[in-house]
N, CA, C and O of each residue as an XYZ file, in Angstrom:
452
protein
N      91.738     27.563     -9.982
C      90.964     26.766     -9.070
C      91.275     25.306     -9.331
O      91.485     24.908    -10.477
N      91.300     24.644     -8.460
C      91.392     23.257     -8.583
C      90.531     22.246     -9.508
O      90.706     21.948    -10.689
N      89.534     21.808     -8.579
C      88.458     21.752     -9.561
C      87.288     21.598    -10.670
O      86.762     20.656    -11.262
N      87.095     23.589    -10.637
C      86.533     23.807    -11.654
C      86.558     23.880    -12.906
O      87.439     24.579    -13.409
N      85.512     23.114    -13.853
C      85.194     23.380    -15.260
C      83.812     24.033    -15.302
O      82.914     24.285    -14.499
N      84.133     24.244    -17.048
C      83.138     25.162    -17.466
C      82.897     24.363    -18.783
O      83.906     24.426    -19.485
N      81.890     23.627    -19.357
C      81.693     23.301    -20.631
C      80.774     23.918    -21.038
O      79.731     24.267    -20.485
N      81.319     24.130    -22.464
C      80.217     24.744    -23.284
C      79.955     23.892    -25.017
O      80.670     23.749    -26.009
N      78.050     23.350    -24.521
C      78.112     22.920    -25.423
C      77.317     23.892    -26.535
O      76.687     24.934    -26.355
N      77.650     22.996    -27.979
C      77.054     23.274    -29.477
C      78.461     23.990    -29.937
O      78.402     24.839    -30.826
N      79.414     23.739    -29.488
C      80.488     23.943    -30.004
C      81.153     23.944    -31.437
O      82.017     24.641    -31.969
N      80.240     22.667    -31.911
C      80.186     22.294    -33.469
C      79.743     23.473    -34.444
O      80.449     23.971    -35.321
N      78.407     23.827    -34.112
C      77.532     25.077    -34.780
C      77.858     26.129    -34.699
O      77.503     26.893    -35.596
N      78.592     26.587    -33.707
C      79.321     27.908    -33.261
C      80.519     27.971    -34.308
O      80.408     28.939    -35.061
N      81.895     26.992    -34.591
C      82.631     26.689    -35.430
C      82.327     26.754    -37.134
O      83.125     27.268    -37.918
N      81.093     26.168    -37.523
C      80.462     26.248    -38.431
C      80.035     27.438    -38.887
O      80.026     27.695    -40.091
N      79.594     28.378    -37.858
C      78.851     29.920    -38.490
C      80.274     30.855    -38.465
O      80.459     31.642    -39.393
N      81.284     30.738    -37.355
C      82.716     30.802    -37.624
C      83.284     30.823    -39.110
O      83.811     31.721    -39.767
N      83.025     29.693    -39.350
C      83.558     29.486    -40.693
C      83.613     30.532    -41.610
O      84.471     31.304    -42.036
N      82.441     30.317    -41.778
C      81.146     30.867    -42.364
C      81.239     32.778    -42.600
O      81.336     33.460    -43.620
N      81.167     33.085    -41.349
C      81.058     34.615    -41.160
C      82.211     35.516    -40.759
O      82.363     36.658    -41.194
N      83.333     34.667    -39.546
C      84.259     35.712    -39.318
C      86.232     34.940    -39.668
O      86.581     33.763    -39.572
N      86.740     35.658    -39.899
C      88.269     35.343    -39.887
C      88.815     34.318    -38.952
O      88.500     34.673    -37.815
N      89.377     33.394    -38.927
C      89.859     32.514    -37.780
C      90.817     33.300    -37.238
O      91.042     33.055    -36.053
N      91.656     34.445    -37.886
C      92.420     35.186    -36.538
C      91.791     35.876    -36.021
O      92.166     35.891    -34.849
N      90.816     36.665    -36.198
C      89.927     37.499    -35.591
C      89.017     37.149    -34.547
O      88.421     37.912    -33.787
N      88.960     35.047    -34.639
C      88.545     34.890    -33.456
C      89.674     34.712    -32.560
O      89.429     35.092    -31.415
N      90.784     34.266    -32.738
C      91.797     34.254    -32.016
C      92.405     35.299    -31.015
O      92.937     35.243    -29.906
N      92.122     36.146    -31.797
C      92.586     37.624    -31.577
C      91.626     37.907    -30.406
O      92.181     38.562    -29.523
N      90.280     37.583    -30.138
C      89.186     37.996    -29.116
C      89.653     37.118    -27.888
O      89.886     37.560    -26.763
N      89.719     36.228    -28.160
C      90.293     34.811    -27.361
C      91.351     35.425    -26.389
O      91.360     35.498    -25.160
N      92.180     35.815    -27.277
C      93.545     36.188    -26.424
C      93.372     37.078    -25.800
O      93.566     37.013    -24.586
N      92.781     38.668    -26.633
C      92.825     39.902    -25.713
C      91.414     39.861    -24.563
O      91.181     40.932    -24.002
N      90.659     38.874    -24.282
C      89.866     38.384    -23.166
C      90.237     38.266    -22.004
O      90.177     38.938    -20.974
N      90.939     36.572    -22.553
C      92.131     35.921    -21.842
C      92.460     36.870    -21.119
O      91.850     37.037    -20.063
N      93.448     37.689    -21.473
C      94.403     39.158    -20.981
C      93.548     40.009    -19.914
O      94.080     40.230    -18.826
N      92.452     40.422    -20.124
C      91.722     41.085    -19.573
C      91.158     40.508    -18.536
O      90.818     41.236    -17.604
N      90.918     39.007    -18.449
C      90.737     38.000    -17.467
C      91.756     37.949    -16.509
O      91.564     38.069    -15.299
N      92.700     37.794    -16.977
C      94.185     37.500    -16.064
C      94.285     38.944    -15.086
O      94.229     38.880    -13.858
N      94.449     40.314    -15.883
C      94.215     41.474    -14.979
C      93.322     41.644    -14.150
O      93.664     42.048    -13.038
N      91.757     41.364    -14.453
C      90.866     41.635    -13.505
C      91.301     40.556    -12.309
O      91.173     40.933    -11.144
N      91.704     39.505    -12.523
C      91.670     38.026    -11.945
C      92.866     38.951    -10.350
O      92.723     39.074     -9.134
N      94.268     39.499    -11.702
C      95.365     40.023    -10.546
C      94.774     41.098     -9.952
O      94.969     41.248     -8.746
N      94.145     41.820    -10.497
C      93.475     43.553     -9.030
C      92.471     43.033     -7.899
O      92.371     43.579     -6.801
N      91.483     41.516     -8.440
C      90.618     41.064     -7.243
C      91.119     40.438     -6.410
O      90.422     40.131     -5.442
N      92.890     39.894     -6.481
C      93.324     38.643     -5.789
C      93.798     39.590     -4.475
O      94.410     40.656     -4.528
N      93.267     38.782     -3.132
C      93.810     39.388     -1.665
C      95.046     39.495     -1.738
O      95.605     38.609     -2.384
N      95.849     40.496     -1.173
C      97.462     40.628     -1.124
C      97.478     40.566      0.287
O      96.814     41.146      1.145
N      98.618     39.518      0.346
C      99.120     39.518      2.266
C     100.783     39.022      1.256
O     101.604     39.938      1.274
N     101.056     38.268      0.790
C     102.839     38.040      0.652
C     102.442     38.114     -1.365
O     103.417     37.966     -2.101
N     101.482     38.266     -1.817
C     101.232     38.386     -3.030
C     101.543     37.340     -3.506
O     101.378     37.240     -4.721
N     101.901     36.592     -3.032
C     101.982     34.613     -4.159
C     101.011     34.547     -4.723
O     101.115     34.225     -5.907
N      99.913     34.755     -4.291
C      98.712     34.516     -4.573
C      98.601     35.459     -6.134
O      98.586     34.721     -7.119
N      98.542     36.623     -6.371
C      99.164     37.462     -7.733
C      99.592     36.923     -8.420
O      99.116     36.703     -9.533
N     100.820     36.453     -7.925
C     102.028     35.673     -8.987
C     102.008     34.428     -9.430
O     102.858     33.980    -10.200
N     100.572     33.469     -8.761
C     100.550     32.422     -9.286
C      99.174     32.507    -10.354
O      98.702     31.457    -10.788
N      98.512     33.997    -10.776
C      97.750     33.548    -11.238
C      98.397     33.354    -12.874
O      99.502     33.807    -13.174
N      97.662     32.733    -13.687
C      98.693     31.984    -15.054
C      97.607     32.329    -15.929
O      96.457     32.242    -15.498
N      97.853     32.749    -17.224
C      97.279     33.053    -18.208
C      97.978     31.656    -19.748
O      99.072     31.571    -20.306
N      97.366     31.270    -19.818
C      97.874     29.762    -21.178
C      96.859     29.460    -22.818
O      95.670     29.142    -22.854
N      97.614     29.642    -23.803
C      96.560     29.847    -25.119
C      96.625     28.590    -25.038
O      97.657     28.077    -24.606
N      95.436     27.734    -25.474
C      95.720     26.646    -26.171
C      94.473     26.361    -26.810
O      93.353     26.868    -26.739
N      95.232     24.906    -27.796
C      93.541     24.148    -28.806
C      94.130     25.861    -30.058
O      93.301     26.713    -30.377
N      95.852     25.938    -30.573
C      95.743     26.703    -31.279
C      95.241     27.746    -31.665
O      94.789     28.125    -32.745
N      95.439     28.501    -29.986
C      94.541     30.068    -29.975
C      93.606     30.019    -29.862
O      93.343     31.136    -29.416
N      92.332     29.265    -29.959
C      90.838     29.176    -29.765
C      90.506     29.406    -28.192
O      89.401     29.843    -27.873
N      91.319     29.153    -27.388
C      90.882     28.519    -25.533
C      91.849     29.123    -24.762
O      92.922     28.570    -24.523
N      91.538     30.274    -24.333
C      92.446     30.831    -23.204
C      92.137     30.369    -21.407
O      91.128     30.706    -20.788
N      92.920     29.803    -21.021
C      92.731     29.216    -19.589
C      93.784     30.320    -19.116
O      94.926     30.543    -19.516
N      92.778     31.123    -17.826
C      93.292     31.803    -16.696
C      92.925     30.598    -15.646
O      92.039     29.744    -15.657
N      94.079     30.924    -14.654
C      94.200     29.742    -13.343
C      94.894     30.755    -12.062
O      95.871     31.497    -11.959
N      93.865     30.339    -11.264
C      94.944     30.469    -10.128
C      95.670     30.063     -9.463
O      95.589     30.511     -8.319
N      96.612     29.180     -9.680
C      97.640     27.518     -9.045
C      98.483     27.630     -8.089
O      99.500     26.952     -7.940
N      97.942     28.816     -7.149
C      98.769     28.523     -6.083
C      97.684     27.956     -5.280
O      96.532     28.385     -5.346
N      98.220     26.547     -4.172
C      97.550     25.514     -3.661
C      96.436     26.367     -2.601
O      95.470     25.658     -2.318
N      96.411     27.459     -2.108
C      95.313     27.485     -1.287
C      94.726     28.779     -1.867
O      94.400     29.754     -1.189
N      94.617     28.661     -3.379
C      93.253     29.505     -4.156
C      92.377     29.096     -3.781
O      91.778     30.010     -3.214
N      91.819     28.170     -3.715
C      90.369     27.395     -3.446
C      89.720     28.056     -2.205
O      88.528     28.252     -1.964
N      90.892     28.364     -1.440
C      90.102     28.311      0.092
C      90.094     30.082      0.443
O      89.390     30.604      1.306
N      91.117     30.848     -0.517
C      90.784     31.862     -1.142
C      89.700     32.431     -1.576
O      89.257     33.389     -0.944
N      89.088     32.001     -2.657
C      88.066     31.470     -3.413
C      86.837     31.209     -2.780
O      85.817     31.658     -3.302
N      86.774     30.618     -1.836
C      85.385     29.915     -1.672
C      85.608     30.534     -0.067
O      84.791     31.376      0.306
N      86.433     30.223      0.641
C      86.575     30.387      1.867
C      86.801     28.754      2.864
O      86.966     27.660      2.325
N      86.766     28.913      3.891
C      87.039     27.608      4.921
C      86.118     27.768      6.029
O      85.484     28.780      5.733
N      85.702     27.343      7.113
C      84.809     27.151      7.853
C      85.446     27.989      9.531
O      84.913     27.912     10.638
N      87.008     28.902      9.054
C      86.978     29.900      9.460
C      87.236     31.439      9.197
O      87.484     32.434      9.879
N      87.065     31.157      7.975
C      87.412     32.599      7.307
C      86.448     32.585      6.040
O      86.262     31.717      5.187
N      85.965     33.706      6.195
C      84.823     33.688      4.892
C      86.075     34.003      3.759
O      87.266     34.174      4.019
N      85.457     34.020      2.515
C      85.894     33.970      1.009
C      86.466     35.280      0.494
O      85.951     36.330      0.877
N      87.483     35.295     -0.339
C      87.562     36.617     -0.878
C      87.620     36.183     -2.600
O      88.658     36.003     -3.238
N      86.531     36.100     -3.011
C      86.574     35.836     -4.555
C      87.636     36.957     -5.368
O      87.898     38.158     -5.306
N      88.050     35.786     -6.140
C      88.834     36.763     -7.130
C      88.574     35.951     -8.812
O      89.041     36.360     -9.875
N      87.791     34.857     -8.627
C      87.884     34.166    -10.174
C      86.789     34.273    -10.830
O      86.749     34.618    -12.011
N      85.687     33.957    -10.058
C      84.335     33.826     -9.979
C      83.932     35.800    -10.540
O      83.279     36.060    -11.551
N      84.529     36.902     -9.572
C      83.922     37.798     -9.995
C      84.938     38.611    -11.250
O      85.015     39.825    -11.443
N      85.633     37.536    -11.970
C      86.563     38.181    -12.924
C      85.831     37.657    -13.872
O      85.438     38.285    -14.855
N      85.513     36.019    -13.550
C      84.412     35.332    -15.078
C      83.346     36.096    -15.348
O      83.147     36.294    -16.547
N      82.491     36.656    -14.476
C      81.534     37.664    -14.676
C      81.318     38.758    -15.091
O      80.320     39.265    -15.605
N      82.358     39.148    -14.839
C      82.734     40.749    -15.223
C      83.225     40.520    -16.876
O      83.277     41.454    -17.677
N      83.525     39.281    -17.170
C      84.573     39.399    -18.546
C      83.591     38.441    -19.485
O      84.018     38.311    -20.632
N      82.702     37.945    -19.276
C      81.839     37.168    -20.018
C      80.916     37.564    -20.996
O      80.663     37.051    -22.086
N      80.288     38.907    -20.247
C      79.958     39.382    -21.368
C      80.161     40.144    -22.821
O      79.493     40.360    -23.832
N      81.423     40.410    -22.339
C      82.648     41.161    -22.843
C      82.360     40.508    -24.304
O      81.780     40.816    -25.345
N      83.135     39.382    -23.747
C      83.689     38.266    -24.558
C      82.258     37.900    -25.645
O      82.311     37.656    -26.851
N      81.212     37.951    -24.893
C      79.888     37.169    -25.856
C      80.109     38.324    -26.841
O      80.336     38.082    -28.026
N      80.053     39.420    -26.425
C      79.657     40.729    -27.311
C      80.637     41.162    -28.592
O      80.381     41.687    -29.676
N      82.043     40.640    -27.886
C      83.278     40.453    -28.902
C      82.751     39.787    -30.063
O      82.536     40.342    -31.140
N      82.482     38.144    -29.707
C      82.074     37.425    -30.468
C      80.679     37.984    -31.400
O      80.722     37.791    -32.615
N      79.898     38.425    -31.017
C      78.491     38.573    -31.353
C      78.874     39.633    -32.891
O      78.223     39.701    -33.934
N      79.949     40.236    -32.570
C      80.304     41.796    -33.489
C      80.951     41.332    -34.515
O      80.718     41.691    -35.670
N      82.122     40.203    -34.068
C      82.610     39.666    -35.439
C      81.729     38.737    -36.281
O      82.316     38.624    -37.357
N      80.750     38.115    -36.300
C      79.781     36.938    -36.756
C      78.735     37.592    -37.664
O      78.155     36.962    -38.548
N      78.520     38.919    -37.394
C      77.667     39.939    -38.225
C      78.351     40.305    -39.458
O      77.830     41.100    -40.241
């Protein structure tokens, strides 16, 4: 998406009990195989008419494995996405963050114990 962010704060305290309780590859490791699982759900929800739209979605580690960014960068995701004022919307990002969020909390929640 063009765009959208997502911040999440207390980032500090989260890092700290990190420390603290689980492996730094083991969070890495959740990070990535998320990521992954993001990018797939992201490619089975995306509309197919010439499939660019598929092929531009991008999966990228960064911040040293901690931050997986899925994107969809081909220029008319947005209108994909949200829709235009003649074609309603066909979400494909929005119902992949949802579907994979909790995933991800629960990943996290299992290693910290």
């Amino acid at each position: 998406m063009a765009n959208g962010t997502i911040e999440i704060r207390g980032t500090a305290a989260l890092v700290g009990k990190l420390k603290r309780s689980a492996n730094m590859n083991d969070v890495k490791n959740i990070v990535r195989m998320n990521g992954a699982d993001m990018h797939r759900r992201m490619v089975q929800k995306a509309p197919v008419d010439t499939s660019n739209l598929k092929r531009n979605i991008k999966i990228e580690i960064m911040n040293d494995g901690f931050t997986a960014k899925v994107s969809s960068q081909a220029e008319y995701a947005p209108y994909q996405e949200y829709g235009t004022r003649f074609q309603t919307g066909t979400p494909h990002v929005r119902p992949s963050y949802h579907e994979q969020r909790p995933i991800f909390l629960q990943d996290m929640k299992r290693i910290m114990k």
